[in-house]
C-alpha positions as CSV (number, residue, x, y, z in Angstrom):
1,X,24.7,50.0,-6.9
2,X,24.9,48.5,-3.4
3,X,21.1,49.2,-3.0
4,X,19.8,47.5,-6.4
5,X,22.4,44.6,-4.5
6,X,20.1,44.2,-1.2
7,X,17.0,44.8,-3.3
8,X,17.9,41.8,-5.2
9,X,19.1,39.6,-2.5
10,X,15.8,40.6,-0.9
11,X,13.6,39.9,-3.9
12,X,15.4,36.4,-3.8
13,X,14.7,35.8,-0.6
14,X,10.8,36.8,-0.4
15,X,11.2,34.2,-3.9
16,X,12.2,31.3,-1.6
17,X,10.1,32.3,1.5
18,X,6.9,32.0,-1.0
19,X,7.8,29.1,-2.5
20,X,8.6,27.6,0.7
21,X,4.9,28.6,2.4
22,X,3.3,27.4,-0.7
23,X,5.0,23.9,-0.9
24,X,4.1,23.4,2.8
25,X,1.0,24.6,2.3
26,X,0.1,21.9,-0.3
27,X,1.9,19.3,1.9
28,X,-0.2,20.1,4.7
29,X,-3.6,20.3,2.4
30,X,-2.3,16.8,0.9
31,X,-2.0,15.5,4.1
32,X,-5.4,16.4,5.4
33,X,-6.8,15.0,2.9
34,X,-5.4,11.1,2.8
35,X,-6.4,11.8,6.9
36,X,-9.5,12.8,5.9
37,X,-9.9,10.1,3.0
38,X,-8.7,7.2,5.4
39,X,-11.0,8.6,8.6
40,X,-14.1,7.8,5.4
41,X,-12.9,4.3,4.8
42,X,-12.5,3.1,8.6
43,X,-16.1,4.7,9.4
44,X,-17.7,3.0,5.9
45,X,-15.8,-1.0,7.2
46,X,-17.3,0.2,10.9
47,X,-20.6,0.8,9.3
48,X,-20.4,-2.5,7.5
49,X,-19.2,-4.3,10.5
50,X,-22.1,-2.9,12.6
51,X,-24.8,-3.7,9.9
52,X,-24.0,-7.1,10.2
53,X,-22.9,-7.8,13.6
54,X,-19.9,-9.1,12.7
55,X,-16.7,-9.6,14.7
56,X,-13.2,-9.5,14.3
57,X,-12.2,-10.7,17.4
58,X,-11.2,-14.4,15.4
59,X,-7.7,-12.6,14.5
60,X,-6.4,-12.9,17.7
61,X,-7.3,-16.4,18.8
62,X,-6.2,-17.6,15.1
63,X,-3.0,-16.4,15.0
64,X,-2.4,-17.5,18.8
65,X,-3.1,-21.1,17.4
66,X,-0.4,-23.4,17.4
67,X,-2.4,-26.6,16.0
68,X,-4.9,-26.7,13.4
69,X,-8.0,-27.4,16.2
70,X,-7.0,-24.2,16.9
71,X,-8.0,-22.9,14.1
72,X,-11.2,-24.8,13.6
73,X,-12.0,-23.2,17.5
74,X,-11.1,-19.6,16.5
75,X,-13.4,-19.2,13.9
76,X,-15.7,-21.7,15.2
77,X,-16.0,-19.8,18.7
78,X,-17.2,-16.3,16.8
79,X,-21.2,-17.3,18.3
80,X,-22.1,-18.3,14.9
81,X,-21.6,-14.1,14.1
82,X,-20.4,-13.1,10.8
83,X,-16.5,-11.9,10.6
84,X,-15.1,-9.4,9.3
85,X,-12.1,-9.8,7.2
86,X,-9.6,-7.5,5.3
87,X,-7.6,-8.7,2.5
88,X,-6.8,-8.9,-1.4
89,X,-9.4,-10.8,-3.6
90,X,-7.0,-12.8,-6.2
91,X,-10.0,-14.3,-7.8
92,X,-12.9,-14.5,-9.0
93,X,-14.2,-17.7,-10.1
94,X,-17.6,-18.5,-11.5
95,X,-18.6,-22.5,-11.1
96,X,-22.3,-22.5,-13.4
97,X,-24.8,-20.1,-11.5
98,X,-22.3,-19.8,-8.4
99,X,-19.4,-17.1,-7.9
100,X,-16.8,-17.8,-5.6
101,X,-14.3,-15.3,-4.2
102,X,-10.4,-16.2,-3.8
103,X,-8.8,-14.3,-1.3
104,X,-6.0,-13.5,1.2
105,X,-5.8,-12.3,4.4
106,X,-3.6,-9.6,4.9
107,X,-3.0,-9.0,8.6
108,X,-0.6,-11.7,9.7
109,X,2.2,-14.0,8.6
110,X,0.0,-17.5,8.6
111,X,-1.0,-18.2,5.2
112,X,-5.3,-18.1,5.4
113,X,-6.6,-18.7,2.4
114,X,-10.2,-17.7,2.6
115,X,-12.9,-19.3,-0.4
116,X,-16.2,-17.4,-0.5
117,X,-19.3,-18.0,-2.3
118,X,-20.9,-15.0,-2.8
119,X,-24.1,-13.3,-5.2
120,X,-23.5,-12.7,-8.3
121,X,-23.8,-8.9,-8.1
122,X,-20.9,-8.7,-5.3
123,X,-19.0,-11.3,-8.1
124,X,-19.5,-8.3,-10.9
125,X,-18.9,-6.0,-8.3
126,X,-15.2,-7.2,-7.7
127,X,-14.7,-7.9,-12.0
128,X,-14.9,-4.2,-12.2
129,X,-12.3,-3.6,-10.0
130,X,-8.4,-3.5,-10.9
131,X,-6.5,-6.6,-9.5
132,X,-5.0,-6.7,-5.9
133,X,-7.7,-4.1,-4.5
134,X,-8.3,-3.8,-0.6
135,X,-11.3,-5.3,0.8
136,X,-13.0,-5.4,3.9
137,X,-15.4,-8.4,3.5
138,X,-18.5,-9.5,6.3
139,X,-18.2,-13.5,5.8
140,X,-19.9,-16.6,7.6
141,X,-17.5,-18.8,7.8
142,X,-18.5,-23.1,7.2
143,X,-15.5,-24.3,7.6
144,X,-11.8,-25.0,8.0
145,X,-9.1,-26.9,6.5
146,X,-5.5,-27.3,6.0
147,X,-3.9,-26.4,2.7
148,X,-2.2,-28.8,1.1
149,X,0.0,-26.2,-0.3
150,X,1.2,-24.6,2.4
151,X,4.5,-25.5,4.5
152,X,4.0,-25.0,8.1
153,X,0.4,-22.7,8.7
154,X,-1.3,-23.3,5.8
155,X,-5.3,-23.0,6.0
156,X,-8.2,-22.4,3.7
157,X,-11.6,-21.5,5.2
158,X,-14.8,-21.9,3.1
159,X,-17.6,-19.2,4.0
160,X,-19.9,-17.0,2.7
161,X,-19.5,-13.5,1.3
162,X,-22.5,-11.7,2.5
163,X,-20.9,-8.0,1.8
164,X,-17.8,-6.0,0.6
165,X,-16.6,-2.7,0.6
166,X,-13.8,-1.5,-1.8
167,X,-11.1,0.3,0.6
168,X,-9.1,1.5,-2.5
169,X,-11.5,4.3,-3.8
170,X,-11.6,7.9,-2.3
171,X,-15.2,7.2,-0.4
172,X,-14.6,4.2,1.2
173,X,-17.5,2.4,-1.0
């Protein structure tokens, strides 16, 4: 009796070892994956920021503003390159022929507002999307304003979409 005892403590014990191994296992898989998924989507917005020359060096100097010349200068002083922004496009708004694109920035607590004509095909592009996707957008940037709507830091900066890359999706594309 004692020995069908231990053979079944055993048994239950190999049981829990397995399962165990086999839920870190997947873990780890899991794991390597998303790292392997999100090491696709920073090479694809390097890629884009390459093909373009564009900079994102304007984060820095406009969230070091205090005034709103400040702003105008950051994005000014970029040497005329295209930037490179990430953020959420809220809209999508179609004025005759011309799309513009709505969007926020995403990396910092001043409210930028960014308004981007852009080519139809990048419009359609962003339609087929679900709401509040991630973006990394190449953009020339026209000009700067402050929002009316906005307490405190409030901008809106009219540009130019020139490309986007959907950083939702499993390729980076």
């Amino acid at each position: 009796m004692k020995a069908k005892n231990v053979f079944v403590v055993l048994s239950i014990l190999a049981a829990i070892g397995w399962l165990g191994y086999h839920y870190h296992s997947q873990k780890s898989l899991e794991k390597a994956r998303e790292e392997k998924r999100l090491a696709n989507i920073a090479k694809a917005v390097t890629d884009l920021s390459s093909q373009f020359d564009a900079t994102n060096s304007w984060e820095e100097k406009v969230y070091a503003a205090k005034f709103s010349a400040g702003m105008e200068e950051a994005f000014k002083n970029t040497g005329h390159k295209a930037i490179l922004i990430n953020g959420t496009i809220n809209d999508v708004v179609r004025d005759g022929p011309k799309y513009s694109l709505y969007l926020v920035n995403t990396t910092d607590s001043k409210e930028i507002d960014f308004l981007l004509e852009c080519e139809s095909g990048l419009a359609e592009r962003v339609v087929k999307q679900n709401s509040g996707s991630e973006y990394a957008i190449v953009a020339q940037i026209e000009s700067v304003e402050k929002s009316d709507k906005a307490e405190g830091d409030g901008f809106i900066v009219h540009g130019r979409c020139m490309e986007l890359l959907l950083k939702d999706n499993d390729e980076g594309h």
